[in-house]
N, C-alpha and C positions, 0 to 999 in steps of 0.2 A: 331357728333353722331356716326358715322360710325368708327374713330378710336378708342372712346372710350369702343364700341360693340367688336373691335378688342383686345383691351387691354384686356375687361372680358375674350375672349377668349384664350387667351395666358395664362392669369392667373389661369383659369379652368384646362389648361392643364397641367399646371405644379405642381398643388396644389399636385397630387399623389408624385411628387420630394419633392416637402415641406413637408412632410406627413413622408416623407423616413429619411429627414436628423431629424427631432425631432426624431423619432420612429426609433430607431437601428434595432428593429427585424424585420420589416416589411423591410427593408434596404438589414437586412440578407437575409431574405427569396428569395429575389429579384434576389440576387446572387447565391443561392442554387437551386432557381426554378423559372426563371422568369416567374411572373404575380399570382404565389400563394400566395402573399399575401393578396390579397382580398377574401381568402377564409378563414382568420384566423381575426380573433379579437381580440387587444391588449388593455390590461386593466391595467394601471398601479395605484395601491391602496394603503393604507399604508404608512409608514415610512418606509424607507431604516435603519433611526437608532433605530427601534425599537430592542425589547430583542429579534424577532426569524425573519429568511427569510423564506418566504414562493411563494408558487406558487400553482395555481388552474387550471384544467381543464373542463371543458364542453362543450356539444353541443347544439346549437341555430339556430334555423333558415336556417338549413345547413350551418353554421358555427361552427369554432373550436373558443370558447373563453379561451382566455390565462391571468389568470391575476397572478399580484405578486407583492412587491413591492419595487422591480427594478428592471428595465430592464434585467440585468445579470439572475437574480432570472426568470424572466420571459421566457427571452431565456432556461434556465434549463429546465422549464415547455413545452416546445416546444420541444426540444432534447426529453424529455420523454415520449410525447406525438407522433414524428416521432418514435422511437423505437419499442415501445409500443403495438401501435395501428395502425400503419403504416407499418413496419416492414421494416422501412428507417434507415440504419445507417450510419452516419455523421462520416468522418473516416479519419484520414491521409491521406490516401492512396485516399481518393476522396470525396469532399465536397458540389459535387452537385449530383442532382437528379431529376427524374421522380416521381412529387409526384402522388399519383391514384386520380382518379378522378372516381365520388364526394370522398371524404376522409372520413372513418371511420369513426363514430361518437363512441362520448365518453358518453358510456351508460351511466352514473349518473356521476356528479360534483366527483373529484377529491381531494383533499388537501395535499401535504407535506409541512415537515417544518421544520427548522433545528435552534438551536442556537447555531449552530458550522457556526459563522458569517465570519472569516475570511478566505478566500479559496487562495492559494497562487501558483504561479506558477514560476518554472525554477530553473535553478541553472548557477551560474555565466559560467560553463562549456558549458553549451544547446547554449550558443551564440556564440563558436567557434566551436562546433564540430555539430553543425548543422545548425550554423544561420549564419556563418561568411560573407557569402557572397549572402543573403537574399535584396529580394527589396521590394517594396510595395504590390507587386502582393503575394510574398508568407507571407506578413504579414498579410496582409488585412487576406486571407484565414486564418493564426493562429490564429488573435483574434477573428473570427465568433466560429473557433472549441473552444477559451480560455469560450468565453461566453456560447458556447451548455453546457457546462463541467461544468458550476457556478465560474468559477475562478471571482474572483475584487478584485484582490490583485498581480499582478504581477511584477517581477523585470525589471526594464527599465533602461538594462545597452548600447541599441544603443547608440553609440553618447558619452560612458564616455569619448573617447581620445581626442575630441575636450574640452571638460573640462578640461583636464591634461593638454593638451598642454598650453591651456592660462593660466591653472597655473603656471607651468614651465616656462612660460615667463614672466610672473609676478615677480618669483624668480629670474631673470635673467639671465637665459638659453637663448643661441641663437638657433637661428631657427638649425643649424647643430648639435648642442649639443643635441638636445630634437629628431631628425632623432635616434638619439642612444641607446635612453632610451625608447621610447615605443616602444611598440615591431609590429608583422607584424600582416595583419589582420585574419588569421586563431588560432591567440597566445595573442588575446588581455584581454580572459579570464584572462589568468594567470595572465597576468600584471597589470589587477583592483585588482586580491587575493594578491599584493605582492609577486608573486611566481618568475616571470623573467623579466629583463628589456634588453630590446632592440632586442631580439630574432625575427629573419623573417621581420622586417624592410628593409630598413624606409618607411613611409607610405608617399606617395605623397602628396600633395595639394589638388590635387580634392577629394582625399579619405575623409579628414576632411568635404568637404563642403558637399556632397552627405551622409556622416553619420548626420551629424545636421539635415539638411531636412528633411531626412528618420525620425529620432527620435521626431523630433516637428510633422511630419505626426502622428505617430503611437502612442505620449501623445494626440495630439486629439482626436485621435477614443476612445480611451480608457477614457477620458473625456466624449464624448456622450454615452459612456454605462456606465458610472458613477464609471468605477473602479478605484481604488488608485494605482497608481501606486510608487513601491518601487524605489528611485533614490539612486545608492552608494555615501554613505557619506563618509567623511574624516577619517581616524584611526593613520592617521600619516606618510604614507608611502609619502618616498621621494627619489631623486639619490643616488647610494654609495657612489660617492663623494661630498656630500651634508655640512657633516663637513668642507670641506677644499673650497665649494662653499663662504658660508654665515656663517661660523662659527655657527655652532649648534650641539648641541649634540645629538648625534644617537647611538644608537647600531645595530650591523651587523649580524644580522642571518644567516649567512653562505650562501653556495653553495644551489639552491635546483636543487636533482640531476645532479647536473655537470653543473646549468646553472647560471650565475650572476643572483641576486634579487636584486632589491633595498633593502635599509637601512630603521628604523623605528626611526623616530624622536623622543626622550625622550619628553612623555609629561609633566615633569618635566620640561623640556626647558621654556627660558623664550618666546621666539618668538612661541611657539605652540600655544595658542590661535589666534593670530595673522597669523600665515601660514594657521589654518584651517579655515579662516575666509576669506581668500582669495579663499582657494578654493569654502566655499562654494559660495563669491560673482559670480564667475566666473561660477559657473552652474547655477544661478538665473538668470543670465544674458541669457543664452542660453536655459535652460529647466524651470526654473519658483523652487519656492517650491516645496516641498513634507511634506505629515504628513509622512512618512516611509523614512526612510534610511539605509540601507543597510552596514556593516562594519565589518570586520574578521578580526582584529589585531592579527597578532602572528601565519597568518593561515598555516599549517603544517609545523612548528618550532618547536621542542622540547628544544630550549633555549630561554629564553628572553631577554637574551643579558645586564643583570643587570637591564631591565625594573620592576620596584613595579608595577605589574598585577595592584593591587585594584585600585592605583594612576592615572592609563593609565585608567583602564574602568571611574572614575568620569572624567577626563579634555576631555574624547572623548566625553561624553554626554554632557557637559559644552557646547564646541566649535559646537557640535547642535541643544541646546535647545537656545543658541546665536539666531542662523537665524531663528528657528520658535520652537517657546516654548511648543508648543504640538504636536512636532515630536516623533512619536516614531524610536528607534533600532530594528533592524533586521538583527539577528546575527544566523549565520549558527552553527548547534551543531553537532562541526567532530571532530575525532580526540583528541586532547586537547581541542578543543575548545566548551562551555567555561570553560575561567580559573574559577574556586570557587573564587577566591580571586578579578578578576576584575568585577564579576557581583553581589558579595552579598553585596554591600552595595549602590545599585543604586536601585530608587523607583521603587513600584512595575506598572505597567501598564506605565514605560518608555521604555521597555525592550519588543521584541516578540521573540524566539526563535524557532527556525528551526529546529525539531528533525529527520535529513537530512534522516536517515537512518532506519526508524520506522519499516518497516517489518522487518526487520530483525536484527541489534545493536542497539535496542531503548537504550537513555541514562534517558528518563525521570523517571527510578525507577523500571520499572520492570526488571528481569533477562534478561542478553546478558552478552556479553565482556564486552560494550560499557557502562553497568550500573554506576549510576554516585550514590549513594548511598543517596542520601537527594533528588536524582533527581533537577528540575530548584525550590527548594525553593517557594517564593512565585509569581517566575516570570510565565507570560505571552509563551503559545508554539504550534507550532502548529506539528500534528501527519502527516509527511511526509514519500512518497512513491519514494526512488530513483531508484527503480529497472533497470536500465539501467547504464551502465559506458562506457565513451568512445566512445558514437554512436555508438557500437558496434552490429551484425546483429548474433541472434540467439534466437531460441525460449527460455524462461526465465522465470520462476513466483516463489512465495511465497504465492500462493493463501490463505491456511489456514491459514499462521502465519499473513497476512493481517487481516483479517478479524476478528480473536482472539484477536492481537493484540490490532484492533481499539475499538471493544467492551469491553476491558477488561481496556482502558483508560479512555471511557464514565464514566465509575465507580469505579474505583480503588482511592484512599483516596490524594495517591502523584500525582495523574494526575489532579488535581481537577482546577488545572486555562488554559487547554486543552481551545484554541480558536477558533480550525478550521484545517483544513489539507493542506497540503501543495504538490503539485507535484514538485519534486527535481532532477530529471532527467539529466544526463549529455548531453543525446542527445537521441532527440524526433522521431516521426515516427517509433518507432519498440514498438513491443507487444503492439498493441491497446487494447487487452483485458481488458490487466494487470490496464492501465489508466483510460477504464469506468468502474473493476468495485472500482476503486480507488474515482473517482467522483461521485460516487452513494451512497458510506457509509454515510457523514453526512445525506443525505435523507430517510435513513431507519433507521426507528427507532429500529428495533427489530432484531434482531443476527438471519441469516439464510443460507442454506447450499449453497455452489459452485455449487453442484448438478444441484438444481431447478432452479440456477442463470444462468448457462452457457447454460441449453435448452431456457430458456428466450433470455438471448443473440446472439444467435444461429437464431432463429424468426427473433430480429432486424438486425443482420448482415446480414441475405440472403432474406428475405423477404420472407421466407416461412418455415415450420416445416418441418424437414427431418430424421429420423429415424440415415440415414448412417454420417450426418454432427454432430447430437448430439452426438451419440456414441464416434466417431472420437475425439469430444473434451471434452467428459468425459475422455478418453483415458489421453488425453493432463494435463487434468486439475488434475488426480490424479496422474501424472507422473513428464514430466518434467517441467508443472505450479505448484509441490503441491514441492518445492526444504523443506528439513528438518528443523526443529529444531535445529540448532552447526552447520550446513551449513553453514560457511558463506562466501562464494565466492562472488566476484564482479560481478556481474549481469550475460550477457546468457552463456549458453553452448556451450564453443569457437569450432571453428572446426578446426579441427589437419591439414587440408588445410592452413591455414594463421599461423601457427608456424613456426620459424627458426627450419631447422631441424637436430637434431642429433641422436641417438639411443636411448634415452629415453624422446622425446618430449610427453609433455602433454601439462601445459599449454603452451599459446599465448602469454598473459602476463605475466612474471614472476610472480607476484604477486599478480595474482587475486587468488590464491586459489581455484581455479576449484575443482571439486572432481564427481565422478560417485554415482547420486543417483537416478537412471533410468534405466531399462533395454531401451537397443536403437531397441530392437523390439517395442517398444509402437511408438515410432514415425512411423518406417517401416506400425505399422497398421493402422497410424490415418494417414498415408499419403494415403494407399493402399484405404481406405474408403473414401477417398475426391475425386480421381481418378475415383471411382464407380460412383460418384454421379456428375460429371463432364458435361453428354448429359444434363442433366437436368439444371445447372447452368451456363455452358457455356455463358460469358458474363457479368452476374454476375461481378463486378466489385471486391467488395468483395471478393468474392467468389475465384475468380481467383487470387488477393493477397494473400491469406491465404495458397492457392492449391501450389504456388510456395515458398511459406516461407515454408511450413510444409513437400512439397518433399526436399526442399535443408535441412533441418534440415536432415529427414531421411538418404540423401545420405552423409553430415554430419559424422554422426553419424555411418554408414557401413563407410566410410573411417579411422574411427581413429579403428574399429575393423580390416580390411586390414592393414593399417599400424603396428599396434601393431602383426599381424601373419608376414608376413616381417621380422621385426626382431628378429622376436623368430627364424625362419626360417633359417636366417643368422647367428645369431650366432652359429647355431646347424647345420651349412655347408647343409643345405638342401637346394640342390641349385636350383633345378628344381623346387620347391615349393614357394623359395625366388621370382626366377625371376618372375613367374606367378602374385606372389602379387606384386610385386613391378612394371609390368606394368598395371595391374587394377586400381592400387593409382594414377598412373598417369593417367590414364585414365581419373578416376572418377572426377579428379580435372577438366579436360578438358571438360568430360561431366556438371558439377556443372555450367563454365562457359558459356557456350550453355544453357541451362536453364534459368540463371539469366540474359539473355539477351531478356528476353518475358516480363520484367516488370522494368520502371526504374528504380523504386525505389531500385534495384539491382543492377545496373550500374555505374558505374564509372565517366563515361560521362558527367550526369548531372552536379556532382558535380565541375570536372574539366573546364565545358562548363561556369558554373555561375560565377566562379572565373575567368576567362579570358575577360567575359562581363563585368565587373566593371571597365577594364583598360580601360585608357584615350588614350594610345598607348601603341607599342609593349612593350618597356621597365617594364608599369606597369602590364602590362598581365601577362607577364613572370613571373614580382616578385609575385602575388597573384596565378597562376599556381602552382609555386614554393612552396607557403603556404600549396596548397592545398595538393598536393601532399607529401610534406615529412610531415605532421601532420599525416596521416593516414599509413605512413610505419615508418621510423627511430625515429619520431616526433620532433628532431632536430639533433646536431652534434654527433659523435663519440662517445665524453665524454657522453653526454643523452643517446643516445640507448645505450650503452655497461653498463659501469660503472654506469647510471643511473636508467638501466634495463626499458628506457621508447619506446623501442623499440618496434610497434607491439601492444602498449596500447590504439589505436585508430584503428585496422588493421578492414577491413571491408572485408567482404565475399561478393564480388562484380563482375562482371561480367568485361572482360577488365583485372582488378586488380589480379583475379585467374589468369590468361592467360600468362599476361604478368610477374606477381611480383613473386608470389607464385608457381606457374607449375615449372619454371626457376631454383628458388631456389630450389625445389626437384627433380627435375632433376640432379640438378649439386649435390646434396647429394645423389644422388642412384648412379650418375655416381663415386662417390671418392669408395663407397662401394665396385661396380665392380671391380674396377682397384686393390684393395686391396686383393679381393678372387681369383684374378689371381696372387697376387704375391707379388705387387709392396707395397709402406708403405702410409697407410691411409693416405691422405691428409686432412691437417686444413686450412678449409675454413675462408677467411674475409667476412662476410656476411656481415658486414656495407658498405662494399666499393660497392659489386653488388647491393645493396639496396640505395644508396648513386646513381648511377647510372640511375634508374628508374626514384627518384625525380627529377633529374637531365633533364630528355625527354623533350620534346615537342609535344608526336604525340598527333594527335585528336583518339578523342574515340567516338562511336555513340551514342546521347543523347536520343531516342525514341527507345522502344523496337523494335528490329530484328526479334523476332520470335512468333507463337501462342502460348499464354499463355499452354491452354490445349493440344497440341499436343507437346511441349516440357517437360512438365511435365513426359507423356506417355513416350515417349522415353527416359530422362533422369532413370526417376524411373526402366524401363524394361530394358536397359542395365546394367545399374548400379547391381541391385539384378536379375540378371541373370548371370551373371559374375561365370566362373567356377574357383573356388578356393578350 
């Protein structure tokens, strides 16, 4: 009797664990506030497939009832209900919290509801240039933030190389041949796009085993909050030496940007059904089915290499409706892609299309560059937000062309088979703004101003209403979150700090198109009124992110005005005026790095520190140090940075990275200036090679912020614009 009384008791105690793993959000909640979930009520109602999602709130018994009917959906209702009525925001930057006690109640029952069912997340990008060397610890936290957001529909591209490979061996590649052809783990993006093979390799043993694990972890979770996850499918992509492998025919798309790619198997071929029939055996095998797959045949090609587009879009859909017959494609719309010719004559609701770049080169039929003139036909698409390129660190938005945009697709005649949105992001963690209020359009029904949206948002990010904190990103939100109409620059507002420097540096990237559509006093005030309101929010978690993103923007932004007086200076032999600017700029870079060492997410550190913890020993540390490092300076060899112009297209405004990458490099460009207004003949700098150098290091870098958040603000900000010039 007595151990059966013992058994009740075990079993009482764990029933709240049983309770956790059926119940995701009570799970969540656990990890965001242990023991607040028994102050919430989860109500799961409804069809997940019915025609709309919804979510309810109310208040009971001093409880928060949350119902919806799924889980995802339910989590949203919670996210909304912490914002809201809490004035708790769930953030990158920090995913737990002190919830108040007793909790607001929710004066009358609530309802939204949306039949923009499909919510979609990432871009093949977001997985090297933020995730590459991610563990369970930073997963677990993305999918509680994917499900506060309403995302069930995300790309699950962990774990494709362990696919490739047992394909490639299947094909008859040996183990050293297949080292060559995938590439390293900060490059493995590009390698599922077809962009480059074998770049930053070869990836060890344990690297394949620890990514399977990791991805069968992370389809679980994703299974208990019931979202679908999107697995890359087959398009054809094989080695360049693949013709002279197994005799098949391919065409070769050339160099992209000075890097080998692989080849694309003619679907025409007689073996292509058969090749993509392996591969998909081979990811059945290790990740299960999927109703989604994922596939960008041809992506950033401008030839197709004697490929018939129409004939490649039917035998790709062929060789996936093979392994599960009501799968659908998910197909990224960039660029060329899609061809008109490979998707109009493939059924309608096989097809979901990714309209990557919605705020601002929509293709789906409204005006942009990007306008695709019939728009996707009668295909399936969802209205996505990429506002980010490159993980790159700068304040960024397109507030109103958002928001225009997505209501003006609700209803517009060509947008009519619109199924959901999609977040597209090349790399995650910067402008959280920009992401909620990206996740809140399906949930509003009715077109409303940034205005009344950003004091709301304001409420949930600090947990209280502030006069100096609204203003501040009113400031922001009609500046440089409101970027124009024919704007179309690759995401934030680079800072002339991380440019290779010559006498007429502007952009970072070559090719992002940057352009000035802000005066940089707006930052200067909205940074000057975060600083006012500093005694009061000190601590503030939030608050303190924001306070150091929005002073380095300001000082940002006074650096590329000091640099551009510099060389007016110089040219015009004004030398006492030259030199003044020209040691302020360096200054202010050195000040920049002092600052972003009070917050990691500015630092260099972490990222260098996670990449060296996945090796098994020194040799693999080095090689993923390696990744890490030249992905965010050169991004690979000579031919890529130079002649590929991909130099600098991942640079991050980083703390460490100023100091050591960037200060160096303009140093040694003020120093060639000098030497030349004395006399001697302007020297031409190799900047690949000192850059080449860096990647090159081994030092450590400090992974936990060095300094107070608020006290280095102050002093960055009051040297910085106090500076006599």
């Amino acid at each position: 009797m007595s151990r059966l009384r013992s058994l009740l008791i075990v079993l009482l105690c764990l029933l709240p664990f049983i309770g956790s793993a059926k119940d995701p959000v009570s799970g969540m909640l656990e990890r965001i506030c242990p023991g607040s979930s028994s102050q919430f009520v989860i109500q799961l109602k409804g069809s997940p497939n019915s025609e709309e999602d919804y979510f309810e709130l109310e208040s009971r018994s001093g409880k928060i009832i949350i119902r919806g009917n799924s889980y995802v959906n339910i989590a949203t209702g919670l996210n909304w209900y912490l914002k809201y009525y809490a004035g708790v925001h769930l953030s990158w930057n920090c995913m737990t919290a002190d919830l108040p006690e007793p909790l607001p109640a929710v004066s009358s029952k609530i309802r939204r509801s949306t039949t923009l069912k499909q919510r979609y997340d990432f871009n093949y990008c977001t997985f090297s240039y933020s995730m590459a060397f991610w563990g369970w610890e930073e997963w677990e936290r993305e999918i509680d933030w994917m499900a506060l957001h309403g995302i069930n529909m995300p790309l699950a591209a962990v774990g494709a190389e362990c696919v490739w490979k047992n394909f490639f061996l299947r094909l008859g590649y040996s183990e050293s041949e297949i080292e060559k052809i995938i590439a390293g783990p900060a490059f493995l993006a590009w390698f599922e796009m077809n962009n480059i093979e074998g770049w930053g390799g070869p990836l060890p043993k344990e690297w394949y085993a620890s990514q399977e694990a990791l991805q069968k972890k992370i389809l679980e979770r994703f299974r208990q909050w019931g979202m679908k996850p999107v697995l890359p499918g087959y398009s054809g992509m094989v080695p360049h030496d693949a013709d002279e492998k197994f005799s098949v025919e391919i065409s070769d798309p050339g160099l992209w940007n000075g890097l080998l790619r692989p080849c694309v198997l003619n679907p025409e071929d007689e073996h292509f059904a058969t090749i993509a029939d392996i591969y998909y055996e081979e990811q059945e095998k290790l990740f299960g089915k999927a109703e989604y797959y994922s596939m960008d045949p041809f992506h950033e090609t401008a030839t197709s290499g004697g490929v018939d587009f129409a004939k490649a879009g039917a035998e790709i859909m062929k060789a996936m409706k093979k392994r599960n017959p009501k799968a659908v494609w998910v197909l990224q719309a960039w660029s060329e892609n899609p061809r008109d010719e490979m998707i109009e004559s493939l059924g309608k609701g096989d097809l979901l299309i990714l309209d990557l770049f919605s705020e601002c080169r929509p293709m789906w039929g409204m005006d942009s560059i990007w306008k695709k003139p019939d728009g996707f036909g009668e295909h399936d698409w969802l209205f996505c937000l990429l506002e980010n390129f490159g993980a790159r660190v700068g304040l960024h938005g397109r507030m109103d062309q958002l928001i225009e945009n997505f209501y003006l697709a609700k209803t517009h005649p060509m947008a009519k088979n619109i199924k959901g949105i999609g977040l597209t992001m090349e790399g995650s963690g910067n402008n959280p703004v920009m992401f909620e209020l990206m996740s809140e359009l399906p949930w509003r029904e009715e077109n409303f101003s940034k205005e009344q949206w950003i004091k709301d948002y304001c409420f949930a990010r600090y947990g209280a209403r502030d006069e100096r904190l609204e203003k501040a990103w009113l400031i922001l939100c009609s500046s440089i979150y409101n970027c124009p109409r024919g704007n179309n620059q690759q995401g934030c507002h680079e800072s002339i700090f991380c440019a290779r420097p010559s006498q007429n540096a502007f952009w970072v990237y070559e090719r992002s198109k940057l352009e000035n559509y802000y005066d940089p006093e707006d930052t200067r005030r909205a940074a000057q009124l975060f600083l006012e309101a500093s005694d009061q929010f000190e601590g503030n978690d939030n608050f303190e992110y924001d306070l150091i993103d929005i002073v380095r923007q300001a000082i940002a932004d006074r650096g590329r005005v000091i640099y551009q007086r510099s060389m007016a200076d110089y040219r015009s032999y004004n030398l006492s005026s030259y030199r003044r600017e020209r040691d302020a700029f360096l200054q202010a870079i050195l000040l920049q790095d002092e600052l972003l060492s009070s917050r990691k997410e500015f630092m260099v550190g972490p990222w260098i520190s996670s990449a060296r913890s996945l090796g098994a020993d020194e040799g693999q540390k080095d090689l993923y140090e390696f990744n890490a490092r030249v992905q965010i300076t050169t991004w690979a060899g000579r031919e890529c940075a130079n002649k590929g112009k991909l130099h600098d297209y991942a640079h991050k405004e980083w703390n460490g990275l100023l100091k050591d990458f960037y200060y160096p490099r303009w140093k040694k460009f003020y120093d060639t200036l000098d030497k030349a207004l004395e006399g001697g003949p302007l020297e031409e700098v190799d900047w690949y090679e000192q850059e080449k150098d860096w990647a090159l290091q081994r030092n450590p870098y400090p992974v936990k912020a060095q300094t107070d958040p608020v006290l280095a603000a102050r002093k960055a900000y009051d040297e910085v614009f106090s500076m006599n010039l």
